[in-house]
N, C-alpha and C positions, 0 to 999 in steps of 0.2 A: 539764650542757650539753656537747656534744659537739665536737671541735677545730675543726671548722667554724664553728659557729656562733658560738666564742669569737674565731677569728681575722678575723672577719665584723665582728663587734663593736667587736675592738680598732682594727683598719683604720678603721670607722668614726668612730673619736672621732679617732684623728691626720690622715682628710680633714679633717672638723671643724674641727680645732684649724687649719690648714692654711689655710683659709676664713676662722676668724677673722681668723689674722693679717692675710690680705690684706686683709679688711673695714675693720679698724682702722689700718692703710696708705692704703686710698684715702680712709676718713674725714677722718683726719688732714689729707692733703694736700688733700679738699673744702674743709674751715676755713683752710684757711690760704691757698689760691686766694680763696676767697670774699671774707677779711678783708683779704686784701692787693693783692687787683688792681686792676686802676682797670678792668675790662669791666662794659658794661652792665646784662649779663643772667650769670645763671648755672645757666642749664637744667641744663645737663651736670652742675654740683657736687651742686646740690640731687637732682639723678634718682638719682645714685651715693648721696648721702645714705640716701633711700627703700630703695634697693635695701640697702646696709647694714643697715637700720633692719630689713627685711623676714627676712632675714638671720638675725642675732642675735635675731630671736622666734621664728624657727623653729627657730633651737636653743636656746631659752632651754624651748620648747614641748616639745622633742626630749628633752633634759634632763631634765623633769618624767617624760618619758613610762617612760624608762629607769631610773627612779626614783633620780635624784640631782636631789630639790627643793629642797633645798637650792643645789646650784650656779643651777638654772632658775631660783631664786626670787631670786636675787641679780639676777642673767642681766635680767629682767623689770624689778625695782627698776631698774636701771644703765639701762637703756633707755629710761626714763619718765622718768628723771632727764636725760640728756640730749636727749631732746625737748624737754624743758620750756626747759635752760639754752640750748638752740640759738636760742630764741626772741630772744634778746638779742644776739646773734650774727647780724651781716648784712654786707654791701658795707661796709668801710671803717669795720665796728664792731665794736669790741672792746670788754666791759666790765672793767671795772677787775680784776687778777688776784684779788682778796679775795675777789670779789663770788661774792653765791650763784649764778649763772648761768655763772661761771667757774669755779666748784669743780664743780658738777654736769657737766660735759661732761668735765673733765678726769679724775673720782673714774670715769667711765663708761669713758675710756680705757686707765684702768691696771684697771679690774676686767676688759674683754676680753683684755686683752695678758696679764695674771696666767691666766683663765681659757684661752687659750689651752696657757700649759706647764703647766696641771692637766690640761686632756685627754690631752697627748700624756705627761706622767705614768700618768694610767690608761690610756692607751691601751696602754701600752707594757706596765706593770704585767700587764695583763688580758691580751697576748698568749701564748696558747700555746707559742708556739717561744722564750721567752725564756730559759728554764731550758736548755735543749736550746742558746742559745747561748753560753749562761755555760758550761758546761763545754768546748764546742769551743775 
């Protein structure tokens, strides 16, 4: 593979990772908007939700493709899981911290926030000019 292509790459997974975090940022603060507000509607938390959701399968999908299906296949798991526990999760409801709907949304939290300093790990790892900046 040639240094182009390698630093193509590596860039690619520290946007990624970059994306995650934000994702897992505005997630966070949709759940915690939605469960704590007293507003009627919450078009705006739920869209961000989606767009999240949309998101993380596309690089759960991206993942697979680059052939780390392992992380994709986690990636995919974590996302179906918190679908599911979101369910339980509405306006002025919270289920009990134990509960299966509570563990699945939060297991999906910390697997993006983890998978995010894995990319910029291999991102970093994968970059061509990293050698070249360890000795400068």
């Amino acid at each position: 593979m040639d240094t182009n292509e390698s630093r193509r790459r590596s860039l690619g997974l520290l946007r990624d990772a970059a994306l995650t975090v934000t994702a897992v940022l505005f997630a966070y603060a949709a759940f915690d908007d939605i469960t704590t507000d007293n507003a009627t509607t919450f078009a705006v938390e739920y869209s961000g939700l989606v767009v999240c959701a949309v998101w993380v399968l596309t690089l759960a999908i991206r993942l697979i493709r680059i052939r780390r299906p392992v992380l994709g296949g986690i990636s995919l798991m974590a996302l179906a899981a918190a679908v599911w526990g979101q369910r339980a999760i509405g306006p002025g409801v919270v289920p009990a911290p134990w509960s299966a709907h509570s563990i699945a949304v939060v297991a999906a939290f910390a697997w993006f926030a983890l998978l995010s300093v894995l990319l910029v790990a291999i991102g970093w790892r994968a970059h061509p000019d990293r050698d070249a900046q360890a000795v400068l």
